[in-house]
N, CA, C and O atoms as a GROMACS GRO file, in nm:
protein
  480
    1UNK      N    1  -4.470   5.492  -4.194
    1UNK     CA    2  -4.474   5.622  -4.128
    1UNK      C    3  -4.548   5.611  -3.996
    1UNK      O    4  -4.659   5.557  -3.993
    2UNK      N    5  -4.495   5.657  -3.892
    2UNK     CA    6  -4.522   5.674  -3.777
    2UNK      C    7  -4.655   5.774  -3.750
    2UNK      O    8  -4.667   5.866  -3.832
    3UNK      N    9  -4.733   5.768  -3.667
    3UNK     CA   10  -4.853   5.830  -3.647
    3UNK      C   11  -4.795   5.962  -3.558
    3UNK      O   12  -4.698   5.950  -3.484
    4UNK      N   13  -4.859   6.071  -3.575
    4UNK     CA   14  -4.808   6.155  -3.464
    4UNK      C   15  -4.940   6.168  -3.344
    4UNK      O   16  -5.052   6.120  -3.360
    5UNK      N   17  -4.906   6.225  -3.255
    5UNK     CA   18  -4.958   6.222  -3.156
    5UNK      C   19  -4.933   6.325  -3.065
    5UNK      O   20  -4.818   6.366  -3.053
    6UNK      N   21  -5.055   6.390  -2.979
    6UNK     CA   22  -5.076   6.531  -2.944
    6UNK      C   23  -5.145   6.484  -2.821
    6UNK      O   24  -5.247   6.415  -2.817
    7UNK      N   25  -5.057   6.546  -2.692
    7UNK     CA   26  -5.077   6.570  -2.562
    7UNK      C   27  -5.209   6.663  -2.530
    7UNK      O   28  -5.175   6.773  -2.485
    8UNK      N   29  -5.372   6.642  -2.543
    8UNK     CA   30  -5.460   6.780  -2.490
    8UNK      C   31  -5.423   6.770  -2.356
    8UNK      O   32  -5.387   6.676  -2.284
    9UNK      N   33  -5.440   6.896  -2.339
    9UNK     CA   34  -5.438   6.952  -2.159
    9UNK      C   35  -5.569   7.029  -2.135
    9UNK      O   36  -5.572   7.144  -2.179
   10UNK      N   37  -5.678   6.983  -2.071
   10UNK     CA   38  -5.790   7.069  -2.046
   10UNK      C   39  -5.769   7.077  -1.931
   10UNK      O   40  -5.728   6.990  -1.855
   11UNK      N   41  -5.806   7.221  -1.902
   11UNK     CA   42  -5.818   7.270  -1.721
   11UNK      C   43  -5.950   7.309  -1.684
   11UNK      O   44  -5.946   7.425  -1.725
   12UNK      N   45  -6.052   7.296  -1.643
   12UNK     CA   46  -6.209   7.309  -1.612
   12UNK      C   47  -6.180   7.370  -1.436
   12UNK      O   48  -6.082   7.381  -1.361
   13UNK      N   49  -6.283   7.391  -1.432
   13UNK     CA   50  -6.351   7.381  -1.275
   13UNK      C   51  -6.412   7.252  -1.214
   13UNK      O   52  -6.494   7.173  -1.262
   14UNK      N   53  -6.360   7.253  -1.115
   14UNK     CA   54  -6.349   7.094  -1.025
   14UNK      C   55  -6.506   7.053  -1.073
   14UNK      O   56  -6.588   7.137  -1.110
   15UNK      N   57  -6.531   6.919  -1.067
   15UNK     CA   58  -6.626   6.841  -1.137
   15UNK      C   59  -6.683   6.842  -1.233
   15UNK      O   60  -6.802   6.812  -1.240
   16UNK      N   61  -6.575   6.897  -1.382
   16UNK     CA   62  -6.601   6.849  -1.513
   16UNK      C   63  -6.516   6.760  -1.563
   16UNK      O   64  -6.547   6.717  -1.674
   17UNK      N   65  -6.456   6.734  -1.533
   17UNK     CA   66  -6.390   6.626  -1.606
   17UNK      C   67  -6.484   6.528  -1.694
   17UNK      O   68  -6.473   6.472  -1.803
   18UNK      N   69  -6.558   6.532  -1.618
   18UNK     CA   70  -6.644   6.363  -1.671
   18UNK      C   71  -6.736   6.429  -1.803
   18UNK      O   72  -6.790   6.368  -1.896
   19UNK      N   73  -6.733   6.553  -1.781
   19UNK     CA   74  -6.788   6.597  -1.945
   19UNK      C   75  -6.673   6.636  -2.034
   19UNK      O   76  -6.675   6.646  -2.157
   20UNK      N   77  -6.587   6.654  -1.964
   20UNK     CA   78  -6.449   6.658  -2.083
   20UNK      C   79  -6.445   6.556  -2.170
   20UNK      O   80  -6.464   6.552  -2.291
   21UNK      N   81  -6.411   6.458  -2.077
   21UNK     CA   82  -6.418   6.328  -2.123
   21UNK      C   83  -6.557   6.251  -2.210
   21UNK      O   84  -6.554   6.163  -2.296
   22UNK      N   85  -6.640   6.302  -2.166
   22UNK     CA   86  -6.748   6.254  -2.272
   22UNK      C   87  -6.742   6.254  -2.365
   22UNK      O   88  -6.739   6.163  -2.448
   23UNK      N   89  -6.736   6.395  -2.373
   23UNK     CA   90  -6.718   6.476  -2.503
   23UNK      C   91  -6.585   6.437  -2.550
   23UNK      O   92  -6.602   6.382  -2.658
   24UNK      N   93  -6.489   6.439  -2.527
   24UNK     CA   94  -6.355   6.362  -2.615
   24UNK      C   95  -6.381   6.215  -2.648
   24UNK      O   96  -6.361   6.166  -2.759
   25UNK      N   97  -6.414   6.169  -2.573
   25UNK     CA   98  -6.504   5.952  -2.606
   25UNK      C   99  -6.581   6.022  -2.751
   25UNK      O  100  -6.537   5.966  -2.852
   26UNK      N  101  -6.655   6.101  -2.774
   26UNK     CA  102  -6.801   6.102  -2.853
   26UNK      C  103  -6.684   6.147  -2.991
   26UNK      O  104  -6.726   6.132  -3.106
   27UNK      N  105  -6.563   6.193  -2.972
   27UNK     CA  106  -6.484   6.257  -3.091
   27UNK      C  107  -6.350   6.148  -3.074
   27UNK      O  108  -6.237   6.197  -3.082
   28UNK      N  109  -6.366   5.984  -3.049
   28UNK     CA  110  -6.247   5.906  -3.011
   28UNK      C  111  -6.148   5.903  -3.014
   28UNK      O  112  -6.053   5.865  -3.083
   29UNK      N  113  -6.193   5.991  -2.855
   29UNK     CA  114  -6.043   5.967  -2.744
   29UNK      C  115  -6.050   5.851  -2.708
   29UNK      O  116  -6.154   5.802  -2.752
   30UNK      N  117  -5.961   5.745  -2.620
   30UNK     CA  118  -6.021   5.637  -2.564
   30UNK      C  119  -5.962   5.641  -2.437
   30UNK      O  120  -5.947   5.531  -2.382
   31UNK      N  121  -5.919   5.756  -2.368
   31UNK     CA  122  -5.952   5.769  -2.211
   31UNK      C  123  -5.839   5.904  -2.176
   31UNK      O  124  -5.796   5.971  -2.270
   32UNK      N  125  -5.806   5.930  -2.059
   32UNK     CA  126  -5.710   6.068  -2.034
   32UNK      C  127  -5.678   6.013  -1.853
   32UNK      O  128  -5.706   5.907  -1.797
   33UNK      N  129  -5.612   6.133  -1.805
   33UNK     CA  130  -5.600   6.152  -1.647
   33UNK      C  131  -5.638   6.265  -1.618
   33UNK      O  132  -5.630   6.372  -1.678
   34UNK      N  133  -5.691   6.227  -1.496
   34UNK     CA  134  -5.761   6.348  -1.432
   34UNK      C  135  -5.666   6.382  -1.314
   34UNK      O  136  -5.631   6.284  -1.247
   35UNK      N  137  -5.617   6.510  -1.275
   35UNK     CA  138  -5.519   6.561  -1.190
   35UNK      C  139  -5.613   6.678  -1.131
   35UNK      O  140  -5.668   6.777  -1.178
   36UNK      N  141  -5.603   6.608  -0.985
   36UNK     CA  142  -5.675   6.750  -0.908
   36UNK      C  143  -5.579   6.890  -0.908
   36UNK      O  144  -5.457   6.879  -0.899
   37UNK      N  145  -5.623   6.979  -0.916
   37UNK     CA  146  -5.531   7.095  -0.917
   37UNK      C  147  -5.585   7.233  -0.830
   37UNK      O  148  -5.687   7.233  -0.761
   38UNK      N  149  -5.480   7.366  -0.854
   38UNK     CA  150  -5.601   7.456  -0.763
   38UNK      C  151  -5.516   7.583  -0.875
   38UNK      O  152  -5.403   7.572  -0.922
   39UNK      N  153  -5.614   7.701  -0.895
   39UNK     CA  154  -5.558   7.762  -0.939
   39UNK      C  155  -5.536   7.901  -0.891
   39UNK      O  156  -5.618   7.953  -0.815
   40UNK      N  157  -5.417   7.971  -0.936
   40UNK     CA  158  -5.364   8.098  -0.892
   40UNK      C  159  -5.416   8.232  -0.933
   40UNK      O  160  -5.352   8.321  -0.877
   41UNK      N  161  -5.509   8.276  -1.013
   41UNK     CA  162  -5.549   8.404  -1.077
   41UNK      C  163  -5.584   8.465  -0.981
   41UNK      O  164  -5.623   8.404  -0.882
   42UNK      N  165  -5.579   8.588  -0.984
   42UNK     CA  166  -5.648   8.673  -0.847
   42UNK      C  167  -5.744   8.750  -0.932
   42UNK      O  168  -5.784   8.692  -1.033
   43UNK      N  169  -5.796   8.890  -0.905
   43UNK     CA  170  -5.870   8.959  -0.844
   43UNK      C  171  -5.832   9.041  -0.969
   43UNK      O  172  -5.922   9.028  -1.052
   44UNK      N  173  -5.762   9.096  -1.001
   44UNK     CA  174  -5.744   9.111  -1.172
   44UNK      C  175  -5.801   9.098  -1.289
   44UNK      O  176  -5.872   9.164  -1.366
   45UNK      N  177  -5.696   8.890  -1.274
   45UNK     CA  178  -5.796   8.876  -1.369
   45UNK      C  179  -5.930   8.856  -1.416
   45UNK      O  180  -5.960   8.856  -1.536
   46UNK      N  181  -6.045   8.832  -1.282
   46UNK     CA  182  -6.153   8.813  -1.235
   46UNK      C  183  -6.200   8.939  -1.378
   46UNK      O  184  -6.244   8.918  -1.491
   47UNK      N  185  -6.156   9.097  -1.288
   47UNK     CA  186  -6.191   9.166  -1.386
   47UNK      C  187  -6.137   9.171  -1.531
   47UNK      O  188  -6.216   9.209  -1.618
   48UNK      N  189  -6.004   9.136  -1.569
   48UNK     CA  190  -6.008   9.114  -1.702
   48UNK      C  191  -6.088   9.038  -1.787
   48UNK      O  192  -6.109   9.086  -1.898
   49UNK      N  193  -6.137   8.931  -1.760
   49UNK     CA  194  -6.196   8.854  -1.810
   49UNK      C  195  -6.342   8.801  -1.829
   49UNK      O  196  -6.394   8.720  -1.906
   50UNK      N  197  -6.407   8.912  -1.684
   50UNK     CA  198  -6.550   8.949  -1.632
   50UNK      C  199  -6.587   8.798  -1.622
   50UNK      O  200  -6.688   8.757  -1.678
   51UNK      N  201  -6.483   8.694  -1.530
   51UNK     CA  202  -6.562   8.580  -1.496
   51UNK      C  203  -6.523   8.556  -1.347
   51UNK      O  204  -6.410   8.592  -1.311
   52UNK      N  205  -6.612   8.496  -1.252
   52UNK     CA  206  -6.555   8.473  -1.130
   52UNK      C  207  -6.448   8.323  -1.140
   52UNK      O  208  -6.486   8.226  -1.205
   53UNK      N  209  -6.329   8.324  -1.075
   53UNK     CA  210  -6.262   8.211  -1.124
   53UNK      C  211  -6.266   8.109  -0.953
   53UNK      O  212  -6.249   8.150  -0.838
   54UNK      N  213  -6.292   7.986  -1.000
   54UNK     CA  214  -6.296   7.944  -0.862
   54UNK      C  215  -6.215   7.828  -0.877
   54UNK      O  216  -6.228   7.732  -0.952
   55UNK      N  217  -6.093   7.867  -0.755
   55UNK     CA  218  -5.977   7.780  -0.775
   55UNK      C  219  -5.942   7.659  -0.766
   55UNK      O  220  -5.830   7.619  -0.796
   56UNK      N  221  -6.029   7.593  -0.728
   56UNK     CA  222  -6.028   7.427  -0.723
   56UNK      C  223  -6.076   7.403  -0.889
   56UNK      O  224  -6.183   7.441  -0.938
   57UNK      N  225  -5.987   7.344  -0.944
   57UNK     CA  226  -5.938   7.290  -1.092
   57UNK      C  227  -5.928   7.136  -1.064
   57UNK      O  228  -5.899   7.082  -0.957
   58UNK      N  229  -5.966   7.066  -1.212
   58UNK     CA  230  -5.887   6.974  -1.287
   58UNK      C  231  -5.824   6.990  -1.399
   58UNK      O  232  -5.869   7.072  -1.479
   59UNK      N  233  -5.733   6.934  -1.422
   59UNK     CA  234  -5.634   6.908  -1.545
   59UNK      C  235  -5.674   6.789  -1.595
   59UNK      O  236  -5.658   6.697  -1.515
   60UNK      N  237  -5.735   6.747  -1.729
   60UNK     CA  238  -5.763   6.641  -1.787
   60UNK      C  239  -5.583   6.639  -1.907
   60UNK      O  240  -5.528   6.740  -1.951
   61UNK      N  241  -5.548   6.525  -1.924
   61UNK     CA  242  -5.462   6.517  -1.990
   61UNK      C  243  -5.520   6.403  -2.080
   61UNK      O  244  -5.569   6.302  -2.028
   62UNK      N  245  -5.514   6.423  -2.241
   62UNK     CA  246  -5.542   6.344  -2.323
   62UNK      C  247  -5.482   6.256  -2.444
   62UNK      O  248  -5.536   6.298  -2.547
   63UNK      N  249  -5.403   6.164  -2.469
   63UNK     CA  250  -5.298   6.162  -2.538
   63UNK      C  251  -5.368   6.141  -2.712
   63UNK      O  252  -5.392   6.022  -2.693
   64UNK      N  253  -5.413   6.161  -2.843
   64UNK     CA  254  -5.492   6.117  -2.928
   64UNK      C  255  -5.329   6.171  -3.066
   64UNK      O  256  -5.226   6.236  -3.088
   65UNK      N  257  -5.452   6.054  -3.123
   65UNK     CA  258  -5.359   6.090  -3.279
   65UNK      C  259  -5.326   6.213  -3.344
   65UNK      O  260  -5.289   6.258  -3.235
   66UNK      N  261  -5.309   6.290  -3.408
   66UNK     CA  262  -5.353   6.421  -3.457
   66UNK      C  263  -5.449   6.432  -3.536
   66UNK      O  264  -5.520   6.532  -3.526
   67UNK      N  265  -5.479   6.329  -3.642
   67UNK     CA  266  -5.587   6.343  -3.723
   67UNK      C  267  -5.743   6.355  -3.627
   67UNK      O  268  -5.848   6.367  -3.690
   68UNK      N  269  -5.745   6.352  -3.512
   68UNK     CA  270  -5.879   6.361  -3.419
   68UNK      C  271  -5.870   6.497  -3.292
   68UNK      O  272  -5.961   6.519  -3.211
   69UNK      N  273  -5.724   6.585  -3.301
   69UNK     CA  274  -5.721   6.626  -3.213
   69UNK      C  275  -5.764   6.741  -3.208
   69UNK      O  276  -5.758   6.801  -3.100
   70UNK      N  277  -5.824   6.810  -3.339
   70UNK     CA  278  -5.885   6.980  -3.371
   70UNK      C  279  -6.077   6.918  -3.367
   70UNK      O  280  -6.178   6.986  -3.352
   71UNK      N  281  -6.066   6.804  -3.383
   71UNK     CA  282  -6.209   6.767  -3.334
   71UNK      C  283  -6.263   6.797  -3.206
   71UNK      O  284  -6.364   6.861  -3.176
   72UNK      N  285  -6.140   6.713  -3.106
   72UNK     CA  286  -6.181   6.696  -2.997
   72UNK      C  287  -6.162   6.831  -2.908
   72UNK      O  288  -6.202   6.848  -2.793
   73UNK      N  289  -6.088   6.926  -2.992
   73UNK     CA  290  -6.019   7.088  -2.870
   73UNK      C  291  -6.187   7.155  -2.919
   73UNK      O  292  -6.264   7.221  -2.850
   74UNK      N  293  -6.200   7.117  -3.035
   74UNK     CA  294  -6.376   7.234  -3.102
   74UNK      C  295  -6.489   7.150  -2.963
   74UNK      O  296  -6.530   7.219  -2.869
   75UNK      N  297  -6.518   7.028  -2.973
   75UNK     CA  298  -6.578   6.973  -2.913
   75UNK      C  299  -6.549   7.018  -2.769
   75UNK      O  300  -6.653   7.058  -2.718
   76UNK      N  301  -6.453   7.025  -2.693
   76UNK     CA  302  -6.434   7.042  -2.564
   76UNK      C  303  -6.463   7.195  -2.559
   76UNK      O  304  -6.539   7.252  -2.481
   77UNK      N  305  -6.417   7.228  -2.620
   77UNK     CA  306  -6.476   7.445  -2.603
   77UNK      C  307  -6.602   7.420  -2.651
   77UNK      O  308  -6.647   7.380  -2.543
   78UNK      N  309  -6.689   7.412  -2.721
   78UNK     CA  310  -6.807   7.422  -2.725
   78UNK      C  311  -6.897   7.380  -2.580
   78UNK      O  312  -6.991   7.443  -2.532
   79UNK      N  313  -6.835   7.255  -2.533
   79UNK     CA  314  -6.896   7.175  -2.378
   79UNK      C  315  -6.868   7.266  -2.265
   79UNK      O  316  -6.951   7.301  -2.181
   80UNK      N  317  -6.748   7.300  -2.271
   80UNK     CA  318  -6.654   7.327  -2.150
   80UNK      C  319  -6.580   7.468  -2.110
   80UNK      O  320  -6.515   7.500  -2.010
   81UNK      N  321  -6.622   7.556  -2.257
   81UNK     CA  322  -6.553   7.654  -2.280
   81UNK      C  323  -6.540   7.735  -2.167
   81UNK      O  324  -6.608   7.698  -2.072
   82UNK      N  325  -6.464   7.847  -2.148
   82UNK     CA  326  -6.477   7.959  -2.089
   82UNK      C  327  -6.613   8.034  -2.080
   82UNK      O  328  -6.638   8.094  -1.976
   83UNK      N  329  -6.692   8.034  -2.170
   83UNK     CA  330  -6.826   8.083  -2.154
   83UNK      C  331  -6.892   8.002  -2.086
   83UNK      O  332  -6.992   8.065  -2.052
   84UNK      N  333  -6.900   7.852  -2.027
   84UNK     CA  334  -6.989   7.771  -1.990
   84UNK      C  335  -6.921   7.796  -1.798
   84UNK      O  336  -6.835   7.861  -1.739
   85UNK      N  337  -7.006   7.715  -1.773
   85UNK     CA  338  -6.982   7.694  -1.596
   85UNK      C  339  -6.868   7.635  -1.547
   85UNK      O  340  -6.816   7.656  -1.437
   86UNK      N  341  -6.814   7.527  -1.672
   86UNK     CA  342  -6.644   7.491  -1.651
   86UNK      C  343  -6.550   7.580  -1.682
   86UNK      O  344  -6.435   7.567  -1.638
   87UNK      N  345  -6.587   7.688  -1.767
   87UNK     CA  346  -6.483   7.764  -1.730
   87UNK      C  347  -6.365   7.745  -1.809
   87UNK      O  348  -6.275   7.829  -1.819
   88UNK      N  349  -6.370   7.595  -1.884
   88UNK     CA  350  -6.244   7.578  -1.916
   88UNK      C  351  -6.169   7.611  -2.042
   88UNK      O  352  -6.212   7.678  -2.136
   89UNK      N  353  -6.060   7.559  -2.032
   89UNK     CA  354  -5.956   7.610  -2.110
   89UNK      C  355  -5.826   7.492  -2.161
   89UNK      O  356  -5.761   7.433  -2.075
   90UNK      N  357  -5.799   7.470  -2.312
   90UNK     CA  358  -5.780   7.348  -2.344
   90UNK      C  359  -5.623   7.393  -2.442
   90UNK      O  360  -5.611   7.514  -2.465
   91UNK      N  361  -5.532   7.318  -2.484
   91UNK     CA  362  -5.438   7.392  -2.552
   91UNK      C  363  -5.402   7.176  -2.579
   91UNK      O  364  -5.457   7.079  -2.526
   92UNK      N  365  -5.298   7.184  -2.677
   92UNK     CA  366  -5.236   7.046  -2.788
   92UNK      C  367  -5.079   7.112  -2.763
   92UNK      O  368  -5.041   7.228  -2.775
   93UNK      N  369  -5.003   6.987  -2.722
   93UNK     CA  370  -4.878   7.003  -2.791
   93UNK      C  371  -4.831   6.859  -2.818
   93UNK      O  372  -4.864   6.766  -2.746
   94UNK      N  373  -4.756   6.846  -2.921
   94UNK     CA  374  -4.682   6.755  -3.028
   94UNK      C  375  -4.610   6.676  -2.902
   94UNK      O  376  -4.548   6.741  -2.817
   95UNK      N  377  -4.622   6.515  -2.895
   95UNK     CA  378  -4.566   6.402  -2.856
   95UNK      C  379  -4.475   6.396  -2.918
   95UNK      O  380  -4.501   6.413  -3.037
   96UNK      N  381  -4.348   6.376  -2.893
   96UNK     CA  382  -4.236   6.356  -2.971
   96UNK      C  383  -4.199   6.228  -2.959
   96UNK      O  384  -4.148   6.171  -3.055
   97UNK      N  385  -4.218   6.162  -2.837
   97UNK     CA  386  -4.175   5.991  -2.811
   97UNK      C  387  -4.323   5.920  -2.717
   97UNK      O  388  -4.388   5.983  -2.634
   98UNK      N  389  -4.340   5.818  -2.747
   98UNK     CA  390  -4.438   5.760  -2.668
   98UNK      C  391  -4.384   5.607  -2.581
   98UNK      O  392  -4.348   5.502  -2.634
   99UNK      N  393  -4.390   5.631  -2.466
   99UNK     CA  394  -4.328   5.470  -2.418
   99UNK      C  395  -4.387   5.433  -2.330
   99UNK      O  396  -4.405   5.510  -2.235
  100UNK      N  397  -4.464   5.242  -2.325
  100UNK     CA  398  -4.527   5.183  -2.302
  100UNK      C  399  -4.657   5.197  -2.372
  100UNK      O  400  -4.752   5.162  -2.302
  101UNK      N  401  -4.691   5.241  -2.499
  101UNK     CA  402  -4.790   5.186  -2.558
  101UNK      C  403  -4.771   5.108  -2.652
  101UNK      O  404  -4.723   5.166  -2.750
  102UNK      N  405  -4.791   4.978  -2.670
  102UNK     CA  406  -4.764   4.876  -2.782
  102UNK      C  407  -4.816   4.874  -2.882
  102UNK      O  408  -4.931   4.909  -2.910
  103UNK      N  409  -4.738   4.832  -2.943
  103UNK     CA  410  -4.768   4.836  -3.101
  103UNK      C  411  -4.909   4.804  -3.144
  103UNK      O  412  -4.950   4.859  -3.246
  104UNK      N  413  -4.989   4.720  -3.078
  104UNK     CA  414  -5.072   4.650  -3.102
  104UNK      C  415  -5.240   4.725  -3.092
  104UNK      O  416  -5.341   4.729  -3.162
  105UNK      N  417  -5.188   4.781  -2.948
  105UNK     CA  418  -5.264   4.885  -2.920
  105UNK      C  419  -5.268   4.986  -2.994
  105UNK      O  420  -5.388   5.009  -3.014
  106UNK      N  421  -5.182   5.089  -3.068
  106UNK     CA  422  -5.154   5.168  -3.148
  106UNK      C  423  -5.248   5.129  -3.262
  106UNK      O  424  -5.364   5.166  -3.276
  107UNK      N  425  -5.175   5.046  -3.347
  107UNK     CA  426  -5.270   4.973  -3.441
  107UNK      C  427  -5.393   5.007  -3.425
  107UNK      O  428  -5.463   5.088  -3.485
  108UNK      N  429  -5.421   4.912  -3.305
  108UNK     CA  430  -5.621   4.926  -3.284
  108UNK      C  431  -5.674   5.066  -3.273
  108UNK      O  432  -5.777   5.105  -3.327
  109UNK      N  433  -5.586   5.149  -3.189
  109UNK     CA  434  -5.654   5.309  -3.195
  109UNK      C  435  -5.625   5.367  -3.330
  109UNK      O  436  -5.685   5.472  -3.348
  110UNK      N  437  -5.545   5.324  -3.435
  110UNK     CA  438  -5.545   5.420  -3.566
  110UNK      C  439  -5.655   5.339  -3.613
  110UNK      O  440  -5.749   5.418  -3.625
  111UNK      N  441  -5.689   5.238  -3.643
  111UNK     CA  442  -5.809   5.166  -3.712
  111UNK      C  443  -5.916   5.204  -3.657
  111UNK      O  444  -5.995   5.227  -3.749
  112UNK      N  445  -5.991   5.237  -3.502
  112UNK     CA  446  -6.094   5.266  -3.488
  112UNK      C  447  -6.085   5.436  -3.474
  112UNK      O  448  -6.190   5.469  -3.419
  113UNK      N  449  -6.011   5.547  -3.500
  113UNK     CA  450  -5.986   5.643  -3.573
  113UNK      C  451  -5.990   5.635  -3.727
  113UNK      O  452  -5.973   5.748  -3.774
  114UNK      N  453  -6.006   5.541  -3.819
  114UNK     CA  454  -6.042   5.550  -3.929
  114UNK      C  455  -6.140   5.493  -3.946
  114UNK      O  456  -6.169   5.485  -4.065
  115UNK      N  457  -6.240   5.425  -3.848
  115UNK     CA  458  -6.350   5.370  -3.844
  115UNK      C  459  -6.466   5.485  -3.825
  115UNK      O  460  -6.581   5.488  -3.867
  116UNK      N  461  -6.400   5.570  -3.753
  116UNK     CA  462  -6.476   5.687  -3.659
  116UNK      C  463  -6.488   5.760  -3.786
  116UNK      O  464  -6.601   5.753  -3.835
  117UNK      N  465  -6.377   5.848  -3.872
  117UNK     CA  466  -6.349   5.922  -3.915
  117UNK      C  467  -6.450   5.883  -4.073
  117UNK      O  468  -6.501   5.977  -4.134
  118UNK      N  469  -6.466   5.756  -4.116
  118UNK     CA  470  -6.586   5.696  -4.252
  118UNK      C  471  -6.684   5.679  -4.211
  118UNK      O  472  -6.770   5.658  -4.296
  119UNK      N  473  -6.726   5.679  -4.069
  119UNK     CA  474  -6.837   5.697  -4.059
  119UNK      C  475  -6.948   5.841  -4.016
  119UNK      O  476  -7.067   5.855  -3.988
  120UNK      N  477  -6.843   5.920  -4.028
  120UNK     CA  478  -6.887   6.063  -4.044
  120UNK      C  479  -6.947   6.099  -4.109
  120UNK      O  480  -6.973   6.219  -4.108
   0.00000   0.00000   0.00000
């Protein structure tokens, strides 16, 4: 049986990433991309949401197994949430095909995901 695997998408305020990422390493992720971005909300939602939004964004993209990936979305909202200074905001969707990661590699990330996961 094939492992499944779940795309995170975190969006923060420009210079968190590197705590996204901490915090996903500390719940093993074993790395993501960081995409500069800018974002569109106006003046609205400022007041819907009673936060000032400031539009220079990153997009962290994270690819992890599923058995680690409700770890790592609790972990990243607790760091990163909307209540904190990042601001951010994180959502999972289902990998359906993965190409160019080898078998081998695979392997090693489900074993040190069950290394992680017994030593809890």
């Amino acid at each position: 049986m094939q492992d499944k695997f779940f795309a995170i998408f975190v969006i923060v305020n420009q210079g968190f990433s590197d705590s996204v990422m901490a915090v996903a390493r500390e719940q093993g992720a074993r790395g993501g991309t960081v995409i500069n971005a800018r974002g569109t909300a106006n003046a609205e939602a400022e007041k819907a949401f009673d936060i000032v939004i400031h539009p220079e964004k990153e997009i962290i993209i994270i690819l992890v197994a599923e058995k680690i990936k409700d770890n790592i979305l609790h972990a990243i909202y607790q760091e990163v949430g909307l209540n904190t200074p990042g601001q951010g905001i994180a959502f999972a969707v289902p990998v359906d095909e993965t190409v160019g990661l080898e078998a081998k590699k695979l392997k090693k990330i489900k074993e040190e995901v069950e290394k992680n996961e017994e030593g809890k």
